[in-house]
C-alpha positions as CSV (number, residue, x, y, z in Angstrom):
1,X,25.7,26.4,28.1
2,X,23.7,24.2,25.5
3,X,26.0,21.5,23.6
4,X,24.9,20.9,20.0
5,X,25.1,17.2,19.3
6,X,25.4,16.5,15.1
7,X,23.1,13.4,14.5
8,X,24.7,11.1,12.4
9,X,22.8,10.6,9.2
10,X,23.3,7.1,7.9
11,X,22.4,6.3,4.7
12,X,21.1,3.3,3.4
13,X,22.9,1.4,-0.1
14,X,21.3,-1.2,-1.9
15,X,24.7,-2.9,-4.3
16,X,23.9,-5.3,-7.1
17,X,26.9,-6.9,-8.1
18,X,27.8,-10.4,-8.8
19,X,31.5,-9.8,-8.6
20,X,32.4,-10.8,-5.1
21,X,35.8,-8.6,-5.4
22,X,34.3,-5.7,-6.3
23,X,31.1,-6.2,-4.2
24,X,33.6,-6.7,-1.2
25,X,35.3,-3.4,-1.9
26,X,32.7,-1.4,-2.5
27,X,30.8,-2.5,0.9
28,X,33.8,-2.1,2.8
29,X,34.2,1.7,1.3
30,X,30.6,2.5,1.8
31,X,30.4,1.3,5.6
32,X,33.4,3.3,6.4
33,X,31.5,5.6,5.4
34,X,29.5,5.3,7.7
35,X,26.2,3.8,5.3
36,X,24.3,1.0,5.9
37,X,24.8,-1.7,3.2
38,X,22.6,-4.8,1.4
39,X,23.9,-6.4,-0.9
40,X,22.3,-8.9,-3.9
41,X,24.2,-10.1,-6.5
42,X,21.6,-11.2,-8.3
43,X,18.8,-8.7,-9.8
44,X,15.8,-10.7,-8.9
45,X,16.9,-10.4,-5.4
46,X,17.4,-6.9,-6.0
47,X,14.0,-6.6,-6.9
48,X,13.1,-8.3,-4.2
49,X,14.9,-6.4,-1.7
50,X,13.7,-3.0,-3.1
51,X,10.4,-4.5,-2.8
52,X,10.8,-4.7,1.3
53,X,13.0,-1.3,2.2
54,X,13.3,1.8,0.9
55,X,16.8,2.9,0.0
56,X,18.6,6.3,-0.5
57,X,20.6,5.0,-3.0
58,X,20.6,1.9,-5.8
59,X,24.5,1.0,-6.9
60,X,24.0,-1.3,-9.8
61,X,25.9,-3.6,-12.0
62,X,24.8,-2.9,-15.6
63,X,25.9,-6.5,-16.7
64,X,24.2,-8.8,-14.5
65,X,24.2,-12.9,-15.7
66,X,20.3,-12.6,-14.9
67,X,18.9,-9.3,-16.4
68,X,20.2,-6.1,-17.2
69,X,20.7,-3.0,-16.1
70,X,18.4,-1.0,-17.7
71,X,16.1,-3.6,-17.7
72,X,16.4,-3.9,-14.1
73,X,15.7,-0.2,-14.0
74,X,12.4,-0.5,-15.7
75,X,11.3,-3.2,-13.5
76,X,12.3,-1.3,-10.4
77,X,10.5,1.6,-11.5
78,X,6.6,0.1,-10.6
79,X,7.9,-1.8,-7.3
80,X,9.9,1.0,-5.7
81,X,8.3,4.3,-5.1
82,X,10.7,6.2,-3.1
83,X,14.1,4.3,-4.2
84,X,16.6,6.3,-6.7
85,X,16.1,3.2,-9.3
């Protein structure tokens, strides 16, 4: 008899949030999950972390104290070739 073994697929979740409140809730809910979590709560350091791994999945604060959203987009675009940015 040949057991089938599921592999666990663990994702990986880059959060931008300056909030520490909500930045603490949402890591919490995505590692019960099961997903593999960075967090930057600045977008530079976003930019810089997207620079260095390659992410399944960007969860971004639109209203960052340093740049915005969308402006954070755009500058992701160039430096991340695989990340959803």
């Amino acid at each position: 008899m040949q057991l089938m073994v599921a592999k666990a697929i663990k994702i990986r979740v880059l959060l931008v949030e300056d909030d520490v409140n909500a930045a603490r809730g949402i890591v919490l809910i995505a590692k019960s999950s099961g997903a593999v979590v960075d967090l930057a709560d600045t977008s530079g350091e976003a930019l810089e972390l997207v620079r260095h791994y390659d992410y399944d999945i960007v969860v971004l604060d639109l209203m960052l104290p340093d740049m915005g959203g969308a402006r954070w987009c755009a500058a992701c675009g160039p430096v991340a070739s695989t990340s959803p940015c």
